[in-house]
FIGUBA-75032 format. One line per field, with one value per residue (C-alpha): residue number from 1; x, y, z. Coordinates in pm, whole numbers. Layout:
BEGIN
n [NUM;...]
xx [X;...]
yy [Y;...]
zz [Z;...]
END
This chain:
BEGIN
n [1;2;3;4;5;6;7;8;9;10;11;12;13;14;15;16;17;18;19;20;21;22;23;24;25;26;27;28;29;30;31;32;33;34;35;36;37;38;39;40;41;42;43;44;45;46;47;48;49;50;51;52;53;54;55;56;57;58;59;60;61;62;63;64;65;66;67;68;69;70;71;72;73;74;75;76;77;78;79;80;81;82;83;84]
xx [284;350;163;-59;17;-301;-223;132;-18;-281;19;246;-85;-141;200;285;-62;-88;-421;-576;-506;-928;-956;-730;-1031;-1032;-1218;-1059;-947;-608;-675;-1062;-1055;-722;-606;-300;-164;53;365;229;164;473;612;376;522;844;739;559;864;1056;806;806;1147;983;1046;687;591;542;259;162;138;32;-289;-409;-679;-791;-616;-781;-660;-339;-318;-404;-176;139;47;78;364;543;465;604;969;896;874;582]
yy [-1644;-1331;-1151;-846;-526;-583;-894;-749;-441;-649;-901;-560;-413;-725;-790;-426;-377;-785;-807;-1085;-1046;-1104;-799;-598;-543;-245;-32;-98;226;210;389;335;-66;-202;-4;170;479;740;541;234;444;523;223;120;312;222;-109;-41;163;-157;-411;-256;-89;271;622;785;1125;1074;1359;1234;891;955;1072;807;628;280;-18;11;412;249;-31;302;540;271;158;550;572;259;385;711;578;325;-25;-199]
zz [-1278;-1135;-874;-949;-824;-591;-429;-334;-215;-17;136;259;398;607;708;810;993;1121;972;807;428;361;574;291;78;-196;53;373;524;677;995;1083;917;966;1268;1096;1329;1185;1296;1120;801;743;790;510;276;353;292;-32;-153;-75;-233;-558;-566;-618;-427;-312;-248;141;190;-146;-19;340;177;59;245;132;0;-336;-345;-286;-529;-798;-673;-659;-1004;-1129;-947;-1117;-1418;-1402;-1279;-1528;-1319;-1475]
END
């Protein structure tokens, strides 16, 4: 079965930030939760962009501030370049 859109997310987050994937919780905030500089956040949307094959907005995506804002804002943007 394949994996939700939230699980990936949650997987990148703790790979990219070397954080336990329990701590990748909905309302984990990248910086003050999981540690995530500005460095790191871009790498995590690089990473993102790579895990679901999709091109983000990177002030757009830079925004964003928890892993559940995230898991939304991914899924809105697969949908508009038409990956889901």
């Amino acid at each position: 079965m394949a994996e939700s859109v939230a699980d990936r997310v949650k997987k990148v987050v703790a790979r990219q930030l070397k954080v336990d994937e329990e701590q990748a919780v909905d309302d984990a905030d990248f910086v003050r939760d999981l540690g995530a500089d500005s460095l790191k956040s871009v790498e995590l949307v690089a990473a993102f962009e790579d895990e679901f094959d999709i091109d983000m907005e990177e002030e757009a995506a830079l925004s964003v501030k928890t892993v559940g804002s995230a898991i939304e804002f991914i899924e809105k943007v697969m949908k508009e370049q038409g990956k889901v």
